[in-house]
C-alpha positions in Angstrom: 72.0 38.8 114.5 68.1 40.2 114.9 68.7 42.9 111.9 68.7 43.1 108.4 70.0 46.0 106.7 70.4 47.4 103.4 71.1 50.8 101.5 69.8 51.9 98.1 71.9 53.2 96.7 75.1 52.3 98.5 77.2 55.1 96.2 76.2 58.7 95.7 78.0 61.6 93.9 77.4 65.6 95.1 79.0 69.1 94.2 79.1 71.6 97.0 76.4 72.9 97.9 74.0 69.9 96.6 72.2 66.9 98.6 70.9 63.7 97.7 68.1 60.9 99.5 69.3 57.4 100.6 66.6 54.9 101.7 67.5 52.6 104.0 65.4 49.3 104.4 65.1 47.5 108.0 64.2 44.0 108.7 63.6 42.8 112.6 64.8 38.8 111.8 64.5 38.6 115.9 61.6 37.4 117.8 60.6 40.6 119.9 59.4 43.7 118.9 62.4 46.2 118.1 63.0 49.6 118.4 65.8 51.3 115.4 67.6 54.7 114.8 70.3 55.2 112.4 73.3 57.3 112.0 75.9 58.7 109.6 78.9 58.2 110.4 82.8 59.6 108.9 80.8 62.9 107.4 83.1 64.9 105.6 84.0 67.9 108.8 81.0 70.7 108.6 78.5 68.5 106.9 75.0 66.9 108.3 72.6 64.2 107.5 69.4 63.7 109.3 67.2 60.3 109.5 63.2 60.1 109.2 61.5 59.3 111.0 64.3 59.3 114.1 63.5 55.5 115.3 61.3 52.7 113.4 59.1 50.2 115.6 58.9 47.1 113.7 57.7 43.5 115.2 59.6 40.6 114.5 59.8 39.8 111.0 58.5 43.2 109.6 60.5 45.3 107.2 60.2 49.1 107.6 62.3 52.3 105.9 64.3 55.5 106.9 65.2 57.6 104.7 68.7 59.6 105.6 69.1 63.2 104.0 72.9 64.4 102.8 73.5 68.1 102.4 76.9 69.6 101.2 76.2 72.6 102.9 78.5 73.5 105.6 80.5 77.0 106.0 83.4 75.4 103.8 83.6 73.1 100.7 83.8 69.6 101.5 87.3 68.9 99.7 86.9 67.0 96.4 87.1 63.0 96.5 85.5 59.7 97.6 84.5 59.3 101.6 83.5 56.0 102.6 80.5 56.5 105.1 79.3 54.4 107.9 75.0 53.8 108.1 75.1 52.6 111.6 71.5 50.9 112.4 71.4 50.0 115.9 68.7 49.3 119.1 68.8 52.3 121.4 67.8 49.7 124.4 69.9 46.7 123.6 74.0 48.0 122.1 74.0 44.3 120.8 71.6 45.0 118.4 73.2 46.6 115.7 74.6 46.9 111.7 76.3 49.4 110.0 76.8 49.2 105.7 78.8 51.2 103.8 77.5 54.3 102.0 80.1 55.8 99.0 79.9 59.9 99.1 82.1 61.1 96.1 82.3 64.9 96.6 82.6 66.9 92.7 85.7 69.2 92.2 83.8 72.8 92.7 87.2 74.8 92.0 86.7 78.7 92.9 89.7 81.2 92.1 89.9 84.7 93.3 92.3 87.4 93.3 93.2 91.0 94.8 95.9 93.3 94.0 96.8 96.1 96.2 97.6 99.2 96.2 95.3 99.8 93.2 97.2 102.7 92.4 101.4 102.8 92.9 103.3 105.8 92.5 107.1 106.1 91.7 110.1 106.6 90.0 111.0 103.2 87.3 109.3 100.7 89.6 107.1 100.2 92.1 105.5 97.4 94.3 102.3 95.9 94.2 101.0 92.6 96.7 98.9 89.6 95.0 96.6 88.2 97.3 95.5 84.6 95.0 93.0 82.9 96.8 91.3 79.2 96.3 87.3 78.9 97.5 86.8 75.7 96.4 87.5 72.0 97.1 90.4 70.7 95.3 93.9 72.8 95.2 94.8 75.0 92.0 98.1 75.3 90.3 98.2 79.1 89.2 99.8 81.4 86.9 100.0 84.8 87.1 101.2 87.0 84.2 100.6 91.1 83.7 100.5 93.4 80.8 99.5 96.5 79.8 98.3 97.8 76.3 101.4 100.2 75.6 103.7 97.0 76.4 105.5 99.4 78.2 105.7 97.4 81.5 107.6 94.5 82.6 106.0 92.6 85.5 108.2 90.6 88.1 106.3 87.5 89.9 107.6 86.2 92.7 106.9 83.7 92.3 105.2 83.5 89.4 103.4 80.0 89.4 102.2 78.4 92.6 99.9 75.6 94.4 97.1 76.9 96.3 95.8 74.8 99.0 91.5 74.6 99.1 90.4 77.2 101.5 93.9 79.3 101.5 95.0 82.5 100.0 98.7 83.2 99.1 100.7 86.4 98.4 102.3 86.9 95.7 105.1 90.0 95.2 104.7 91.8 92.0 107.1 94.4 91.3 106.1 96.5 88.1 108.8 98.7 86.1 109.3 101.0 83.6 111.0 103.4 80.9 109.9 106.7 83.6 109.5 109.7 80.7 112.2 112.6 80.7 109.7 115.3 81.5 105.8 116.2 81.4 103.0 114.9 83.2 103.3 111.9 85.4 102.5 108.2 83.4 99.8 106.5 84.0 100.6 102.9 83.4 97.6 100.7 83.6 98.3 97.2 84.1 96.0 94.2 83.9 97.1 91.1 86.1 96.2 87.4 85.1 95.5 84.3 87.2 95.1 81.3 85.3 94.5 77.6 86.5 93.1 75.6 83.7 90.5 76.6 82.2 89.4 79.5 85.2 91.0 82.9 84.9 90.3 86.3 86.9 91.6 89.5 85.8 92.6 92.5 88.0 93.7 96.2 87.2 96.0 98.3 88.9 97.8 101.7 87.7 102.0 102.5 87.9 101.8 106.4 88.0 105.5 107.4 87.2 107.3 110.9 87.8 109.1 112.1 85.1 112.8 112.1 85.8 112.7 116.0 85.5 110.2 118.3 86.5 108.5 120.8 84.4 109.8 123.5 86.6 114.0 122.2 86.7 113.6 121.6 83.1 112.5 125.9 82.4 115.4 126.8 84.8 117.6 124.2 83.2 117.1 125.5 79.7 116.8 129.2 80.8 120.7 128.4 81.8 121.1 126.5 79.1 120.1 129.9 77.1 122.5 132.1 79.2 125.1 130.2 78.5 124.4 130.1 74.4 124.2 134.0 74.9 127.1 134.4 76.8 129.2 132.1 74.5 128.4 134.1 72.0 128.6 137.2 73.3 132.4 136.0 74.1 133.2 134.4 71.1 132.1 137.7 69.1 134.8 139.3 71.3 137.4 137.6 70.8 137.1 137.5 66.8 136.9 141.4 66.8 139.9 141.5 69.2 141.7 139.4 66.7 140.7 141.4 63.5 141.1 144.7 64.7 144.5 144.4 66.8 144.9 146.0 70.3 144.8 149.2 69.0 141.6 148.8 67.7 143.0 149.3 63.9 143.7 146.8 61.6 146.7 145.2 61.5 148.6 145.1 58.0 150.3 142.5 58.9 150.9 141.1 55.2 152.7 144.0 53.5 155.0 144.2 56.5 156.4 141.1 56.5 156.7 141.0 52.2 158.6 144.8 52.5 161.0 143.8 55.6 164.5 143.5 55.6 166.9 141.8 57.7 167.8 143.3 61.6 165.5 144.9 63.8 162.3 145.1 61.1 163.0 141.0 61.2 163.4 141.0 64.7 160.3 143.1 65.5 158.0 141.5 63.1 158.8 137.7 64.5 158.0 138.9 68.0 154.7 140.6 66.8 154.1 137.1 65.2 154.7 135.1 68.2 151.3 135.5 69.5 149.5 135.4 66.7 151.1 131.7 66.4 150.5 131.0 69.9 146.6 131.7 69.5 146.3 129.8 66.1 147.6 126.7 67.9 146.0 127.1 71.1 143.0 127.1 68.8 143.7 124.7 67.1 144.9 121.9 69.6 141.7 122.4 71.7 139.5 120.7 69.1 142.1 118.2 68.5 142.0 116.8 72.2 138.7 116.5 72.7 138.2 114.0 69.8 141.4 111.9 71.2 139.7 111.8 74.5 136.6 110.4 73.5 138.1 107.4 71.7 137.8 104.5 73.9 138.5 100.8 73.5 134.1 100.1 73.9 131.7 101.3 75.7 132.2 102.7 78.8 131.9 100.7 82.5 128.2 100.9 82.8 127.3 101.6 79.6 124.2 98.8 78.1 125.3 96.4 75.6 123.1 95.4 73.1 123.1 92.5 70.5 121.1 93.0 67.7 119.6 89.8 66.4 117.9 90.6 63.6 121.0 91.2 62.0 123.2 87.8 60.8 126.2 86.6 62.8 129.7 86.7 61.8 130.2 84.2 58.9 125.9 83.4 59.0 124.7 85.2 56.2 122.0 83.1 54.8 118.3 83.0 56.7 116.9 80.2 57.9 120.0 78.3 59.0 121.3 76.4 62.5 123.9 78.8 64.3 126.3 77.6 66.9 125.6 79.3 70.6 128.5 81.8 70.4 127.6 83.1 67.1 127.2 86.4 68.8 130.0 88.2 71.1 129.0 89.0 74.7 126.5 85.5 75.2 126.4 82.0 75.1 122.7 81.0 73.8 121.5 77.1 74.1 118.0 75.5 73.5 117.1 74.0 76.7 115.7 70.7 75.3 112.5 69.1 76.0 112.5 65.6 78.2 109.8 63.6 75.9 107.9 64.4 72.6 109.2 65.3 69.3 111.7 67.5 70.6 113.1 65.7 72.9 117.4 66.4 73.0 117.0 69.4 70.9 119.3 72.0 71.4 120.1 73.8 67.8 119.6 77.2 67.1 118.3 79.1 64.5 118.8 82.2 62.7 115.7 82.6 60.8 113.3 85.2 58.9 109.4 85.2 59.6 107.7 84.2 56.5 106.0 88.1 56.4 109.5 89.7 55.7 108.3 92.7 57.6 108.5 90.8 60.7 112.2 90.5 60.5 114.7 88.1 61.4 115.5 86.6 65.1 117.0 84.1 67.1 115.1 81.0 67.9 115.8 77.4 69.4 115.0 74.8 67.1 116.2 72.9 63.4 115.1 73.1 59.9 113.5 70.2 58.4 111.3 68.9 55.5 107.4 69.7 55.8 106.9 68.6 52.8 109.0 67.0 50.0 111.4 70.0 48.9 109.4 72.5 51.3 111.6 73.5 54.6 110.1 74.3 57.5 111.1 75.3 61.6 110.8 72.6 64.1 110.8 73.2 68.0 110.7 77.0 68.3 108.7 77.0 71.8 111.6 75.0 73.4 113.1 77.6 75.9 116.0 79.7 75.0 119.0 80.1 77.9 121.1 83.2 77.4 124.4 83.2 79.5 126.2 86.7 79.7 129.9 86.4 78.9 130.9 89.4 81.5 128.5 89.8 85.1 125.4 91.9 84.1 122.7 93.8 86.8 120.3 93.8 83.9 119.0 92.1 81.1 116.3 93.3 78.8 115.1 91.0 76.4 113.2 91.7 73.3 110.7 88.9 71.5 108.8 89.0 69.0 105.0 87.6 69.4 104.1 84.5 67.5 102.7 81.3 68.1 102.0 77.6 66.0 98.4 78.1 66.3 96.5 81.8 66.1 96.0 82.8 69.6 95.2 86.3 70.7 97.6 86.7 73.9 101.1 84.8 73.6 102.1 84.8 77.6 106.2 85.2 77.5 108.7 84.9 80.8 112.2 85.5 81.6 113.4 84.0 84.4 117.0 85.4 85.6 119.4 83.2 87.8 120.8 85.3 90.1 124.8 84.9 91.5 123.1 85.0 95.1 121.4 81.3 94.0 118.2 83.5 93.6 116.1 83.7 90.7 113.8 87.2 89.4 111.2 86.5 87.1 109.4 88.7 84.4 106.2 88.5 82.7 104.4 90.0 80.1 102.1 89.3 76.6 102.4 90.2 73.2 100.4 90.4 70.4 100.9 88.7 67.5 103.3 90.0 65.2 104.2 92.6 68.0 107.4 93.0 69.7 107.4 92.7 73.5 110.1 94.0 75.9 110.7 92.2 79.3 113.2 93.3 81.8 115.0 91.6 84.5 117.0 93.7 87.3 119.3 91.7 89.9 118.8 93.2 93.5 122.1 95.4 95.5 124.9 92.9 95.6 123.8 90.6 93.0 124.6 90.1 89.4 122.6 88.2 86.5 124.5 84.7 86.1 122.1 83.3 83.3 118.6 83.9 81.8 115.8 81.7 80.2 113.3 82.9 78.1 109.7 80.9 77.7 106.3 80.7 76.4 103.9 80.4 78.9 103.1 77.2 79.9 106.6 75.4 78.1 106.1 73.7 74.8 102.8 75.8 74.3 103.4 76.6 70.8 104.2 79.9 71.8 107.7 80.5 69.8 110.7 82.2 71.3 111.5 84.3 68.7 114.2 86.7 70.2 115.4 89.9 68.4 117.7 92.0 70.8 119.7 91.3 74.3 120.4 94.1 76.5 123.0 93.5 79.0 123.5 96.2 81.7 
């Protein structure tokens, strides 16, 4: 072959955006004067190179150089990795006349997260809707997680779903369904919440408001309680009636009902003061048995069909007095709790639970996955409290509210928490939320119509974080 060909350097590296000079020496080994152009070949789609000078005269045995220019600058990111590239030198009058070496682009990750939540502002009654729009600008694809708070840590935020893979150039939608306690009356509440994506070590914020009605208005409420007042007034009114009635007699005079009955003698004086006694009697028990039925009628077997349940963890189970000890999972009436174990590492097949107190006593005590063991010699200590907790309702539940209390292994200033609800429908519901440290944090989980709550698992965000599930109440609705 009448070419020689060589490229320096044959491997290049470039972020988006950048570009980089490749010289490429030519030698004519023929025995006629030559004419050369080259060409890049297997570009990554959008990008360009261009060659100077376009062709190279050389006479047989000269050497002469091009020089090729890469530019990462298309419309779209180049995605992240190695392209093997073709320089093709060839004669534009003879095709036989021709070589082609290889050039090794390695395009840089340039990750790029976005996100957009809409409506900004959502109003309602307990819960309302917002759609998260989570978009990747860059070259490689992101694995997010999006989480939401608010500073009261009055709002439990459902993801769904709550982690996903974003493809480079795509954006996905996300439903977010916010809820809340809605006040009794007032003003409407403003709930400001703050939604996070994270992937890695990127994270972009967004803020959006949950404006709640109070259940009643200010104007029901005045009528309510002017009622309300009426009917005080007119019970009273009433009532004052009826006890002058009774002292005074029909007659208006009163009775002397005691001496009568000491001074009367057998016959008609007998006769006619047991029928004038008769209704006195009568209205003595008929006052009497009212209050008596009302009591009997509100004694129940439990709460009543509907009615929330709610297990109180920082108190001890049944025959679990002492702190700081392993309880079995139906320690507590109405659940079945289990560690959910962790496949490698240190915890690996754990799945003990714990009653345990917080070393500040204020914090309280809770339930936590996890087994007592030796930090030091004679010095006990918690192992594997940020293994996931699984709570399994004994009877089918629409809700679940769970109650933790923020902590960590290392200090951190947000501890991320989720509870994810299997649903009987083979659905799942998701909620998300951070504490504080040291703070309690509510998160709620409601089943859709025509589904119930078959199991729940409560989690630090990511797993095996160091974020501990420290869990203080279970509401079951």
């Amino acid at each position: 072959m009448a070419l020689a060909v060589s490229v320096v350097p044959d491997r290049i590296s470039l972020a988006p955006g950048g570009s980089a000079k490749v010289q490429v020496a030519v030698v004519n080994s023929g025995t006629i004067v030559e004419h050369y152009a080259a060409q890049v070949l297997g570009l990554p789609p959008g990008q360009s190179a261009r060659v100077e000078p376009p062709t190279l005269k050389l006479n047989p045995g000269q050497r002469g150089t091009m020089t090729v220019h890469l530019e990462l600058t298309g419309p779209r990111p180049p995605s992240a990795g190695t392209f093997m590239l073709g320089v093709l030198v060839s004669s534009p009058y003879r095709q036989e006349v021709s070589r082609c070496e290889e050039l090794a682009l390695e395009v840089q990750p340039a990750p790029a997260l976005s996100l957009r939540v809409r409506p900004e502002v959502a109003t309602g009654g307990r819960r309302a809707d917002f759609d998260v729009e989570v978009g990747n600008g860059g070259n490689t694809r992101l694995t997010v997680e999006l989480s939401g708070s608010d500073a009261e840590q009055k709002v439990s935020t459902d993801f769904e779903p709550w982690r996903l893979v974003v493809p480079p150039g795509q954006v996905m939608r996300v439903a977010l369904r916010a809820s809340a306690r809605r006040p009794l009356t007032g003003s409407d509440a403003r709930r400001r919440i703050t939604v996070v994506a994270r992937s890695g070590a990127m994270e972009q914020n967004a803020s959006v408001t949950l404006t709640q009605r109070p259940l009643l208005a200010g104007g029901l409420l005045r009528v309510t309680g002017a009622l309300a007042g009426l009917a005080i007034m007119a019970g009273a009114i009433v009532g004052g009636a009826l006890l002058v009635t009774k002292a005074l007699g029909k007659n208006g005079k009163e009775p002397a009902a005691t001496p009568a009955a000491a001074t009367a003698t057998p016959g008609a004086s007998a006769s006619a003061s047991a029928t004038t006694a008769t209704p006195s009697a009568s209205a003595s028990a008929s006052a009497t048995a009212s209050p008596s039925a009302s009591p009997s009628q509100s004694q129940g077997g439990g709460p009543a069909a509907g009615e929330p349940v709610v297990l109180d963890f920082t108190q001890p189970p049944a025959g679990y007095p002492k702190a700081n000890q392993t309880i079995p999972g139906t320690a507590y009436p109405g659940v079945i709790l289990a560690a959910i174990p962790a496949t490698t590492g240190d915890c690996k097949g754990v799945s003990t639970l714990l009653w345990a107190t917080g070393q500040d006593a204020s914090l309280g005590s809770f339930v936590a996955p996890g087994f007592i063991g030796e930090i030091k010699a004679g010095q006990p200590g918690a192992y594997c409290m940020d293994l996931p907790l699984q709570i399994t309702p004994v009877k089918a539940s629409r809700e679940i509210t769970v109650r933790v209390l923020g902590a960590a292994k290392t200090q951190q200033t947000s501890l991320p928490y989720l509870v994810k609800a299997q649903l009987s429908t083979g659905d799942t519901r998701t909620a998300t939320n951070t504490a504080a440290t040291g703070k309690p944090l509510s998160l709620t989980v409601t089943a859709p119509e025509g589904a119930t709550i078959t199991s729940a698992i409560v989690t630090g965000v990511p797993q095996h974080s160091g974020v501990l599930v420290a869990v203080t109440s279970v509401t079951l609705t």
